[in-house]
N, CA, C and O atoms as CSV, one atom per row, in Angstrom:
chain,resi,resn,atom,element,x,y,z
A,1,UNK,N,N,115.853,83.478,1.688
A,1,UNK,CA,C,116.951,84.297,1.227
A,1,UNK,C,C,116.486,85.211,0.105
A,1,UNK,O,O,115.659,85.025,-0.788
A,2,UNK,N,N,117.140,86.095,0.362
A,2,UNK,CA,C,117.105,87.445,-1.075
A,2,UNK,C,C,117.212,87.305,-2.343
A,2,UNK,O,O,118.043,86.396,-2.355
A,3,UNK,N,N,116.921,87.597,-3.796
A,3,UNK,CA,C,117.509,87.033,-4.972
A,3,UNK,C,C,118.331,88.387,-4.838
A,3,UNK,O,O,118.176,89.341,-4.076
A,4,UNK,N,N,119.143,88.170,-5.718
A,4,UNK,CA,C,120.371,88.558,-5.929
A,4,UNK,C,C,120.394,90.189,-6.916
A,4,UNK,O,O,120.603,89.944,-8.104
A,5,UNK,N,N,120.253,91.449,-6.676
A,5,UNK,CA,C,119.886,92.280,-7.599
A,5,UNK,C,C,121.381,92.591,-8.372
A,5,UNK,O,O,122.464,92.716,-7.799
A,6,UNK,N,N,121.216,92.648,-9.310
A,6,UNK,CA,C,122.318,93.351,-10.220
A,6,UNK,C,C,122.145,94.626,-10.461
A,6,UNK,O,O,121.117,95.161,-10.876
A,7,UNK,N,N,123.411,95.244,-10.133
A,7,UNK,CA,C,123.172,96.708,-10.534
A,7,UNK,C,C,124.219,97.422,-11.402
A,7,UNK,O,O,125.314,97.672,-10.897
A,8,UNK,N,N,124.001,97.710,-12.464
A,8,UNK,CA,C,125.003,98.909,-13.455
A,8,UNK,C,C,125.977,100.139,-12.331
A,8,UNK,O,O,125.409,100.495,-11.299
A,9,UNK,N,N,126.591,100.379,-12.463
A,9,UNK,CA,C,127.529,101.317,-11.775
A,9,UNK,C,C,128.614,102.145,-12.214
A,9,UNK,O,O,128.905,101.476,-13.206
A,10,UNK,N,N,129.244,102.873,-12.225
A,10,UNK,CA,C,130.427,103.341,-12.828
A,10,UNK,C,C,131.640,103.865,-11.842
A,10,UNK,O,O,131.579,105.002,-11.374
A,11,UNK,N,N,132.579,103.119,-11.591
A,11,UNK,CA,C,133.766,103.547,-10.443
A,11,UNK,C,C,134.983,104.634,-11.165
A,11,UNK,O,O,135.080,104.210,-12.317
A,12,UNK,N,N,135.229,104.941,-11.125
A,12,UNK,CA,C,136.064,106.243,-11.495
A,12,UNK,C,C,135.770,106.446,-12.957
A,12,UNK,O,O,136.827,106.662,-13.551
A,13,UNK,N,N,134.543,106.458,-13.898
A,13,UNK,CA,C,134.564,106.495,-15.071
A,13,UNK,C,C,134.377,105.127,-15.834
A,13,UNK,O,O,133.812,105.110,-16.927
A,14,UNK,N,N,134.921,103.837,-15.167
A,14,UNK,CA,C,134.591,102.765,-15.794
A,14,UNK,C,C,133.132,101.957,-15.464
A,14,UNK,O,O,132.926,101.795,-14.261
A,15,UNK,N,N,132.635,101.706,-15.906
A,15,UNK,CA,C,130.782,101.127,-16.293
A,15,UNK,C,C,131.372,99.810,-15.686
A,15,UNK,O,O,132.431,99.267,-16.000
A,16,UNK,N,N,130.241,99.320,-14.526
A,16,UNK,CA,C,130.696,97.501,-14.569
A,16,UNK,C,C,129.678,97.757,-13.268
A,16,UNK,O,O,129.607,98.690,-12.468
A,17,UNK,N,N,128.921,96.517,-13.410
A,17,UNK,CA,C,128.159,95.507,-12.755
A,17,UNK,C,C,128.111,94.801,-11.712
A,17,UNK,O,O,128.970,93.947,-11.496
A,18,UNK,N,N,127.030,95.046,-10.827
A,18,UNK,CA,C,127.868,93.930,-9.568
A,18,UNK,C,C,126.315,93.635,-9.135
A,18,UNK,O,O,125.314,94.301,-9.400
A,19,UNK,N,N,126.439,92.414,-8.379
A,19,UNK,CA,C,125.395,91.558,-8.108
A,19,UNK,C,C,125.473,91.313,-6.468
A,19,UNK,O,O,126.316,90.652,-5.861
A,20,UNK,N,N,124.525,91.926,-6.021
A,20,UNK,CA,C,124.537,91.830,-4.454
A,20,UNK,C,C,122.546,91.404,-4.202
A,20,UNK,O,O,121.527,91.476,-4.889
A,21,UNK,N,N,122.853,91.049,-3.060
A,21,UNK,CA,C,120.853,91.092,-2.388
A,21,UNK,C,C,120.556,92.197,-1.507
A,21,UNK,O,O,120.882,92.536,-0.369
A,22,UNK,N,N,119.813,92.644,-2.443
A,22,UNK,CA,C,119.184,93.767,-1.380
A,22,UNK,C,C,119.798,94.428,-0.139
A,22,UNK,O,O,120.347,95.528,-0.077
A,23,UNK,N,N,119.555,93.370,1.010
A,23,UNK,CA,C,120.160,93.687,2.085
A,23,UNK,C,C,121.223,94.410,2.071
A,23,UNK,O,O,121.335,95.589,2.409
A,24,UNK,N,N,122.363,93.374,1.496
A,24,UNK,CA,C,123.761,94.564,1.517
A,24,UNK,C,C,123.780,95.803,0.565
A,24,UNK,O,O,124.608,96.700,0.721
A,25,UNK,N,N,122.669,95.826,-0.609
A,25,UNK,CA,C,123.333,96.827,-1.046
A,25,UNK,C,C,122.209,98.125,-0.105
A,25,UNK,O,O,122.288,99.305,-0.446
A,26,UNK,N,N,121.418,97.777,0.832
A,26,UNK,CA,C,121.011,98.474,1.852
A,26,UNK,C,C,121.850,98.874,2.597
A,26,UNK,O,O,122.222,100.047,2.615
A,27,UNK,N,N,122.235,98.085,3.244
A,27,UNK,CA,C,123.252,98.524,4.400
A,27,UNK,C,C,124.905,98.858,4.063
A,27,UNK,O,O,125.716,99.227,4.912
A,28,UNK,N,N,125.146,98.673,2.850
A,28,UNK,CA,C,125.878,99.713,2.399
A,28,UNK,C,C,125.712,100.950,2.223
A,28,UNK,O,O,126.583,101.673,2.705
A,29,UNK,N,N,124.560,101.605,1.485
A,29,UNK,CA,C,123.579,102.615,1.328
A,29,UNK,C,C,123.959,103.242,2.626
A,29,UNK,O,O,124.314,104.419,2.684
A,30,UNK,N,N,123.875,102.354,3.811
A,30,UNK,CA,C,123.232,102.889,4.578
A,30,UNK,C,C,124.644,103.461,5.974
A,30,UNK,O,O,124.536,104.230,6.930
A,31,UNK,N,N,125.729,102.723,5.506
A,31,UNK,CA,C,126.740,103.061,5.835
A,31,UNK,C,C,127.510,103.986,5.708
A,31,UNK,O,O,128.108,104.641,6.561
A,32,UNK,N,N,127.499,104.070,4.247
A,32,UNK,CA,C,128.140,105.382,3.490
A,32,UNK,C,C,127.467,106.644,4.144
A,32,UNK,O,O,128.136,107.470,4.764
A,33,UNK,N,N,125.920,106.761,3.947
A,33,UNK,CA,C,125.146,107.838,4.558
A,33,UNK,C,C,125.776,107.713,6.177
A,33,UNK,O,O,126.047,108.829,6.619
A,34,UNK,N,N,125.929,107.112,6.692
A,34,UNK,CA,C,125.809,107.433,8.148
A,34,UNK,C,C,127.875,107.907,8.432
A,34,UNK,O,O,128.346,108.379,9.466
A,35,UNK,N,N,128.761,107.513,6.957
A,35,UNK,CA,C,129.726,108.277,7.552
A,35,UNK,C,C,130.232,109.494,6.502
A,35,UNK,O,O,131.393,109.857,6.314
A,36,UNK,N,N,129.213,109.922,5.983
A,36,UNK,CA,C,128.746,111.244,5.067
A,36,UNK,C,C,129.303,111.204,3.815
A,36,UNK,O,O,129.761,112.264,3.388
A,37,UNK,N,N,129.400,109.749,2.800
A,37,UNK,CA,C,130.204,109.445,1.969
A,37,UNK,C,C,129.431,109.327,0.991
A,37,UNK,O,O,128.293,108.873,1.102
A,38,UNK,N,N,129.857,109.651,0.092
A,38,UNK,CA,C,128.853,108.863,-1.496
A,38,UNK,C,C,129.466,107.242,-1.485
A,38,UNK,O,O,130.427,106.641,-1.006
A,39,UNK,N,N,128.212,106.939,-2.368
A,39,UNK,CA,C,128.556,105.351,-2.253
A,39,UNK,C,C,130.073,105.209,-3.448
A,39,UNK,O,O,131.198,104.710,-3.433
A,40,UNK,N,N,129.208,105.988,-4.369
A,40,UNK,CA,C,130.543,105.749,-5.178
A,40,UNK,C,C,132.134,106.203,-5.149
A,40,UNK,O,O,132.957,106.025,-6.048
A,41,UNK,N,N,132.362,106.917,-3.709
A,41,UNK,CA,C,133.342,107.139,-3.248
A,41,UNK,C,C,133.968,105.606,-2.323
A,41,UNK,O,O,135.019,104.987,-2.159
A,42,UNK,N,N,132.925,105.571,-2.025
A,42,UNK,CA,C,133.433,103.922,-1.029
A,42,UNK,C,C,133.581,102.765,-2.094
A,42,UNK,O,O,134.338,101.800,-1.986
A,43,UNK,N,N,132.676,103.047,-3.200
A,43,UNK,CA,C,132.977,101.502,-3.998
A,43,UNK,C,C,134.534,101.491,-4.577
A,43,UNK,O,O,135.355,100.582,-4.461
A,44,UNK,N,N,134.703,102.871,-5.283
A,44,UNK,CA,C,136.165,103.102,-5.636
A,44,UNK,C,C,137.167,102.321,-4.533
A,44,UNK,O,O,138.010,101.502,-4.901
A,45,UNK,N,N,136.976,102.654,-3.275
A,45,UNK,CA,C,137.714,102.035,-2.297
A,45,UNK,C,C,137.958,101.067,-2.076
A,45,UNK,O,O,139.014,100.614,-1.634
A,46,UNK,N,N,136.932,100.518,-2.370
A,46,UNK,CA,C,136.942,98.738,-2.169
A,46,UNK,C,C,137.093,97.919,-3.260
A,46,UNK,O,O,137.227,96.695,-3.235
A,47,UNK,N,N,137.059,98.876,-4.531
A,47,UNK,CA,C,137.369,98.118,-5.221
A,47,UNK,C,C,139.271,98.206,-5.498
A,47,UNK,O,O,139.994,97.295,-5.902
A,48,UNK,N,N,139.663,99.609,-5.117
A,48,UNK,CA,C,141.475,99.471,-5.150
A,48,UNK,C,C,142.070,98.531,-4.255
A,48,UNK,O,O,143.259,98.254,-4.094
A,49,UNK,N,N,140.649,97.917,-3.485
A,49,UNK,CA,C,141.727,97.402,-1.878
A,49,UNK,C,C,141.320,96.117,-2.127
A,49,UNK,O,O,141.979,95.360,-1.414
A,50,UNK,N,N,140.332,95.372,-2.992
A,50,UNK,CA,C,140.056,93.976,-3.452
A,50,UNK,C,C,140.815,93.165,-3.967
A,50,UNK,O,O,141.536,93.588,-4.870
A,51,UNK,N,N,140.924,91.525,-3.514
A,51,UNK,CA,C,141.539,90.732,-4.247
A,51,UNK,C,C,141.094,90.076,-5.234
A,51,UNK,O,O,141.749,89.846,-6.250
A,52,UNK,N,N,139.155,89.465,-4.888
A,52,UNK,CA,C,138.935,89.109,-5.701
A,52,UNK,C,C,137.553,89.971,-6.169
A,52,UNK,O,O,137.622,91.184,-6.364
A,53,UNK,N,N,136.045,89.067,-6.360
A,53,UNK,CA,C,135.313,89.465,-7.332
A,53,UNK,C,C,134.960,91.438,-6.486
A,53,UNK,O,O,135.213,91.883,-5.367
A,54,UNK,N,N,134.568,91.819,-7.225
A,54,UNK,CA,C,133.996,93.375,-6.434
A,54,UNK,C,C,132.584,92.932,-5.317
A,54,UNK,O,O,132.310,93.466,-4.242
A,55,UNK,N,N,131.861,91.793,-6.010
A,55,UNK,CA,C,130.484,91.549,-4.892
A,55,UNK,C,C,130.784,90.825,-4.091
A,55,UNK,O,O,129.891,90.636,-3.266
A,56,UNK,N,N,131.952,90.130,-3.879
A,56,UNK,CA,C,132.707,89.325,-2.513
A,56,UNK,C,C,133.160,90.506,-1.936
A,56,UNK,O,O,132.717,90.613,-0.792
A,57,UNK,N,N,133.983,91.589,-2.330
A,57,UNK,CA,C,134.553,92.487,-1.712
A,57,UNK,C,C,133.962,93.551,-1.071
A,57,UNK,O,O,134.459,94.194,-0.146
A,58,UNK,N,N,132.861,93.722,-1.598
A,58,UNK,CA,C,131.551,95.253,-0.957
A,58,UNK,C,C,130.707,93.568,-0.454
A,58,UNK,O,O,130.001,93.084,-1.338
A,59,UNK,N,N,130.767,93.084,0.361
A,59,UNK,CA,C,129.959,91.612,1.390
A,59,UNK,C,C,130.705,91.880,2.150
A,59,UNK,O,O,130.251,92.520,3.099
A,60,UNK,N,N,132.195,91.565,2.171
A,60,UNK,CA,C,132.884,91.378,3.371
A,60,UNK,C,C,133.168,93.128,4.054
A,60,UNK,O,O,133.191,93.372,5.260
A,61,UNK,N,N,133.316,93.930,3.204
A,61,UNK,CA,C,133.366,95.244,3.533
A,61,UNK,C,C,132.181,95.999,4.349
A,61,UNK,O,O,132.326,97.040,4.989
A,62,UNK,N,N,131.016,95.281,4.200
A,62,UNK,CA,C,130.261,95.391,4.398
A,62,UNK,C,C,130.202,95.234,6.362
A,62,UNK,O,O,130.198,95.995,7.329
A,63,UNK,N,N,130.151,93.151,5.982
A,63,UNK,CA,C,130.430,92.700,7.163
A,63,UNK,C,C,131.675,93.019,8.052
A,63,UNK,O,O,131.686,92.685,9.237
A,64,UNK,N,N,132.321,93.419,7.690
A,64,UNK,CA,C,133.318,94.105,8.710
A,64,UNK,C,C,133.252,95.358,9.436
A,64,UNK,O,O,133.841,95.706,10.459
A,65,UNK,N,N,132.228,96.106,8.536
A,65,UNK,CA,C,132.241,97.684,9.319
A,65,UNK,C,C,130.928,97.054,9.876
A,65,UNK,O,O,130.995,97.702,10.920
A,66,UNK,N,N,129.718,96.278,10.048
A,66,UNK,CA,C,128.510,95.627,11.059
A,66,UNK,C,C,129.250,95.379,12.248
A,66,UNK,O,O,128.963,95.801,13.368
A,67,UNK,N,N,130.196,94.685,11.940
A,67,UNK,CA,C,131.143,93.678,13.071
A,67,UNK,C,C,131.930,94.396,13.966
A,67,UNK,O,O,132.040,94.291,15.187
A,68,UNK,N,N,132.627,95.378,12.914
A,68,UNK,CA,C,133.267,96.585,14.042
A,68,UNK,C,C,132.518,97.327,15.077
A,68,UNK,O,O,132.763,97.458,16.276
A,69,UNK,N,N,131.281,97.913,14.151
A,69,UNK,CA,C,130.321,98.675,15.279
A,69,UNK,C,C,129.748,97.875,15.921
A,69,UNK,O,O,129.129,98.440,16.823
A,70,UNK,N,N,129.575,96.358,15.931
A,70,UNK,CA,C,128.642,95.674,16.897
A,70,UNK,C,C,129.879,95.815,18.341
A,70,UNK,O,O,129.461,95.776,19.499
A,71,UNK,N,N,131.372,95.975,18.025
A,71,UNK,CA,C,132.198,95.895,19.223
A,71,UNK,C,C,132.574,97.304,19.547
A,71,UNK,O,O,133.311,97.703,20.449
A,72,UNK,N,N,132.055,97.847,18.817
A,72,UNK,CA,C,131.723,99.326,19.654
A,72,UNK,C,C,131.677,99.339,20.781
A,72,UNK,O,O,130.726,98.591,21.007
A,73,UNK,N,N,132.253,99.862,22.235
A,73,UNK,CA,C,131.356,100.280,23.494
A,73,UNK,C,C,129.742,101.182,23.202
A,73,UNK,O,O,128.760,100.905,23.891
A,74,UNK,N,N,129.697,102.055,22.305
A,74,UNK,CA,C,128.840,102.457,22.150
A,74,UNK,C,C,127.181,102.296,21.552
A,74,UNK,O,O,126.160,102.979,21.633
A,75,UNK,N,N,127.597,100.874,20.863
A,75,UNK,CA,C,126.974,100.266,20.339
A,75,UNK,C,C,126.559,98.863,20.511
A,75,UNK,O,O,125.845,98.165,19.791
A,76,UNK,N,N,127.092,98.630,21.492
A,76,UNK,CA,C,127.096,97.072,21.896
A,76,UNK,C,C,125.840,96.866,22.942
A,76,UNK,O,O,125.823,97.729,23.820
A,77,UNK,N,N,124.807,95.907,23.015
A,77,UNK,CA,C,123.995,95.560,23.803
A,77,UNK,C,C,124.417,95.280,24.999
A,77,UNK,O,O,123.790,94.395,25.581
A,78,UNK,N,N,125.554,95.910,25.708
A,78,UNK,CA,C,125.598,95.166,26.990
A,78,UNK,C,C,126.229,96.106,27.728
A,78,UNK,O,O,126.480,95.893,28.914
């Protein structure tokens, strides 16, 4: 498993911290780019639409847009 990177950030002006592994904060990276977004436009998002911590909330946000496109017709192995 990944250690855990922490990264400084700022969502609409406020400074705060979040702790993800690599991976996701890759394939977040890598999400945003592929639907022509800044990241810090999507974190704002997820963080107005969160219940709890912000690095539970950009994980599951994460895993849900993987999960959606894996049931893509277009994207699906089969």
């Amino acid at each position: 498993m990944s250690r855990v990177k922490k990264i400084s950030i700022s969502i609409r002006g406020h400074r705060t911290s979040v702790s993800l592994e690599p991976e996701f904060w890759a394939a977040l990276r890598d999400l945003c780019a592929r639907d022509g977004r800044p990241v810090t436009e999507v974190l704002a998002e997820i963080d107005d639409a969160r219940d709890g911590n912000l690095s539970s909330a950009i994980r599951l946000w994460v895993l849900e847009r993987l999960r959606a496109d894996a049931h893509r017709p277009d994207t699906a192995d089969n």
